[in-house]
C-alpha positions in Angstrom: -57.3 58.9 -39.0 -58.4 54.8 -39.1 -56.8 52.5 -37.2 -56.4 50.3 -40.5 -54.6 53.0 -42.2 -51.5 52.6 -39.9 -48.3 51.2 -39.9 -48.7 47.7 -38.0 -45.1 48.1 -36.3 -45.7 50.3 -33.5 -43.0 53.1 -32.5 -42.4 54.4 -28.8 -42.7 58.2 -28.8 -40.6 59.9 -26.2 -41.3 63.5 -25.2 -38.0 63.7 -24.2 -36.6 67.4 -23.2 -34.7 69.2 -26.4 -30.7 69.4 -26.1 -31.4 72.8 -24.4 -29.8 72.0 -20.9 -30.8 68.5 -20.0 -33.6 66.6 -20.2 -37.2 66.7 -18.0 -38.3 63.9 -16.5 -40.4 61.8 -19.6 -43.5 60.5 -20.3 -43.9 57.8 -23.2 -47.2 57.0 -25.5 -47.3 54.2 -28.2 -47.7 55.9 -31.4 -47.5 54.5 -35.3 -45.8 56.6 -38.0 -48.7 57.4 -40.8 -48.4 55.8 -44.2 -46.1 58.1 -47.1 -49.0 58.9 -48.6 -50.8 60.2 -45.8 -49.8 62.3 -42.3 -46.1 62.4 -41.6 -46.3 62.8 -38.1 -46.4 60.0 -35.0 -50.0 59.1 -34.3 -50.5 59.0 -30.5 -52.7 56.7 -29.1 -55.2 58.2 -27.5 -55.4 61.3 -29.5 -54.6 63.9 -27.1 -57.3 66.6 -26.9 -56.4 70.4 -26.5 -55.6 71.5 -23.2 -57.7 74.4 -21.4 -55.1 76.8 -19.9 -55.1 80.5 -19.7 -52.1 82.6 -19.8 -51.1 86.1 -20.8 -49.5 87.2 -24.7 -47.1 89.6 -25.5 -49.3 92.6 -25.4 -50.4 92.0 -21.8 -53.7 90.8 -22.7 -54.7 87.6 -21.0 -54.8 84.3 -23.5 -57.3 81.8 -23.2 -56.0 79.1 -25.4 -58.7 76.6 -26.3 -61.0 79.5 -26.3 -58.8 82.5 -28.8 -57.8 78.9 -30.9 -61.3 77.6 -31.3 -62.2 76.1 -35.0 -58.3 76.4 -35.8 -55.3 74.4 -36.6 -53.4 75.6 -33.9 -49.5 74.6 -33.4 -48.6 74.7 -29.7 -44.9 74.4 -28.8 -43.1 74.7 -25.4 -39.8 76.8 -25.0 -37.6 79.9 -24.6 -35.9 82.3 -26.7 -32.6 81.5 -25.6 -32.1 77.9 -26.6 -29.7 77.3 -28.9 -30.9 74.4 -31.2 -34.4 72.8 -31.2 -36.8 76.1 -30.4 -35.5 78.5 -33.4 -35.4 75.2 -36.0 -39.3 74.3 -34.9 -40.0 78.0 -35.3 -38.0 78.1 -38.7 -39.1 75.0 -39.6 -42.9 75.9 -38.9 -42.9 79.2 -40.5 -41.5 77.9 -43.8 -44.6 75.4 -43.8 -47.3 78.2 -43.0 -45.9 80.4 -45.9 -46.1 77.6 -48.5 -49.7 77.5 -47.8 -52.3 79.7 -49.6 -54.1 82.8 -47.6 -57.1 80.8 -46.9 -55.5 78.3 -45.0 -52.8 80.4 -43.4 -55.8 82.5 -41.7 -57.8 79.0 -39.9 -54.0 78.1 -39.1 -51.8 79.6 -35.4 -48.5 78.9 -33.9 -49.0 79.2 -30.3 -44.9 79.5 -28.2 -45.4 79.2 -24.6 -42.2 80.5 -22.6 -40.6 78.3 -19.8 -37.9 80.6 -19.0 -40.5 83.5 -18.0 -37.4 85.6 -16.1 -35.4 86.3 -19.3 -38.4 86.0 -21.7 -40.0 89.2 -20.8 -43.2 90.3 -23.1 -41.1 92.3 -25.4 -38.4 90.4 -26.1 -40.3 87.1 -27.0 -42.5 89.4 -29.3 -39.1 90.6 -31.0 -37.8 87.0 -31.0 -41.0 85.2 -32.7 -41.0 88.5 -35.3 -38.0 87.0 -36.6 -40.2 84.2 -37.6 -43.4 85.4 -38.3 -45.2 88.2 -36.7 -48.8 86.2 -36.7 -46.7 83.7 -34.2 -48.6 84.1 -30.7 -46.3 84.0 -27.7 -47.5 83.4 -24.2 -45.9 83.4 -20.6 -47.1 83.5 -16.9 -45.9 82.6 -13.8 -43.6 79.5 -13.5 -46.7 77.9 -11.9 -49.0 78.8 -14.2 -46.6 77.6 -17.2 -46.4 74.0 -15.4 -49.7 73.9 -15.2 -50.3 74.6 -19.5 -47.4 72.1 -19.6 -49.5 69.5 -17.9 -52.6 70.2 -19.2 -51.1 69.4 -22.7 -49.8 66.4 -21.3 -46.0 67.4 -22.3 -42.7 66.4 -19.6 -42.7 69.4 -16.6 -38.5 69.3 -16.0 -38.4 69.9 -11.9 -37.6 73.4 -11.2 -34.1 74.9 -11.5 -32.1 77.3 -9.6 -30.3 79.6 -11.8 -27.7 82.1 -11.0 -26.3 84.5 -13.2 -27.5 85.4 -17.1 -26.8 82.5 -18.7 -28.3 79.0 -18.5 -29.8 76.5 -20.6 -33.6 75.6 -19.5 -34.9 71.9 -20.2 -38.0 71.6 -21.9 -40.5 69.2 -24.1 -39.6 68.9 -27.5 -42.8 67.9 -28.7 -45.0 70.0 -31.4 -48.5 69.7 -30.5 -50.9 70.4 -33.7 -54.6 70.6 -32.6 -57.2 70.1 -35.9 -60.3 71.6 -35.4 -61.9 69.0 -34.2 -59.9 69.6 -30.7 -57.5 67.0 -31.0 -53.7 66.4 -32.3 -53.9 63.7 -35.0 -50.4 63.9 -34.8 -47.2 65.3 -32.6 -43.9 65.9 -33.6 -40.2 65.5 -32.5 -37.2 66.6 -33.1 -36.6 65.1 -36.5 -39.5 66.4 -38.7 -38.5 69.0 -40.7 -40.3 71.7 -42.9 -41.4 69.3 -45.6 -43.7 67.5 -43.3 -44.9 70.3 -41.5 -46.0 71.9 -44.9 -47.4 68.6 -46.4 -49.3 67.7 -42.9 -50.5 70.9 -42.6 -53.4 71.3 -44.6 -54.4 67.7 -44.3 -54.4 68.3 -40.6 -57.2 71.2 -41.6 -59.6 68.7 -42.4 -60.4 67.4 -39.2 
């Protein structure tokens, strides 16, 4: 993406945390919308480059990220099964724009969901919960340490830790989408806001970097 093909007014990107219990502490990045006729997302400045973290997937097999994505467009969202608003619309909302696309560029293209609530979001039930939206959807957890440290790595808000009690609570997490080209880095990043449409009509753009 060219500097001259941005929008000259500049917009302040906040990775605040989704309405899913609060909000984490968060980190802000100037960032320019794309032009209509190009990507639909906010262009961060620097582009941030894919993080290197390693945790385990829903079969028990340990996950190296940048390594198992390598040479793919690789969509990597922070969250938990149980939130009620922002995690199941970005799943939705991501699943619709993968389908719309043709074979060829569904297989170079993975949605990546890393847990934050890794006491309720046992293996089995984040696999059954991402099934609902797609069964190529990876799904990744860890240790709460080891999940900060893929939340920092990819440069996204790390709430301070909470003390539950009981079954039900709200977690706060990042509501950014992260799409890594390629190329290793996210040309774009998403908020809440973006829907389907610009998911699908970024998506195979994104591909060519």
């Amino acid at each position: 993406m060219r500097t001259a093909g941005l929008l000259a007014a500049a917009v302040v990107l906040a990775a605040a945390a989704a309405g899913c219990g609060g909000h984490a502490s968060t980190t802000r990045q100037a960032s320019t919308r794309a032009p209509a006729a190009s990507l639909r997302g906010l262009v961060p400045t620097p582009l941030p480059r894919k993080p290197s973290f390693t945790l385990t997937d829903t079969s028990g097999r340990t996950f190296p990220f940048a390594a198992r994505t390598r040479g793919k467009l690789t969509y990597l969202y922070f969250g938990y099964t149980h939130c009620p608003d922002a995690c199941p619309t970005a799943m939705t909302d991501l699943a619709y724009a993968v389908r719309r696309q043709p074979a060829s560029v569904r297989a170079r293209t993975a949605v990546v969901f890393v847990t934050v609530d890794p006491r309720r979001d046992t293996p089995r039930r984040l696999r059954s919960w991402l099934d609902h939206y797609s069964s190529s959807f990876v799904g990744l957890t860890g240790t709460a340490r080891q999940i900060a440290a893929a939340e920092r790595a990819a440069g996204v808000p790390v709430p301070p830790p909470e003390q539950h009690s009981g079954a039900a609570y709200a977690v706060a997490h990042s509501s950014l989408l992260l799409p890594y080209s390629p190329d290793g880095k996210a040309h774009v990043v998403y908020t809440q806001g973006f829907g389907p449409q610009a998911f699908a009509h970024d998506l195979p753009l994104l591909l060519r970097f």
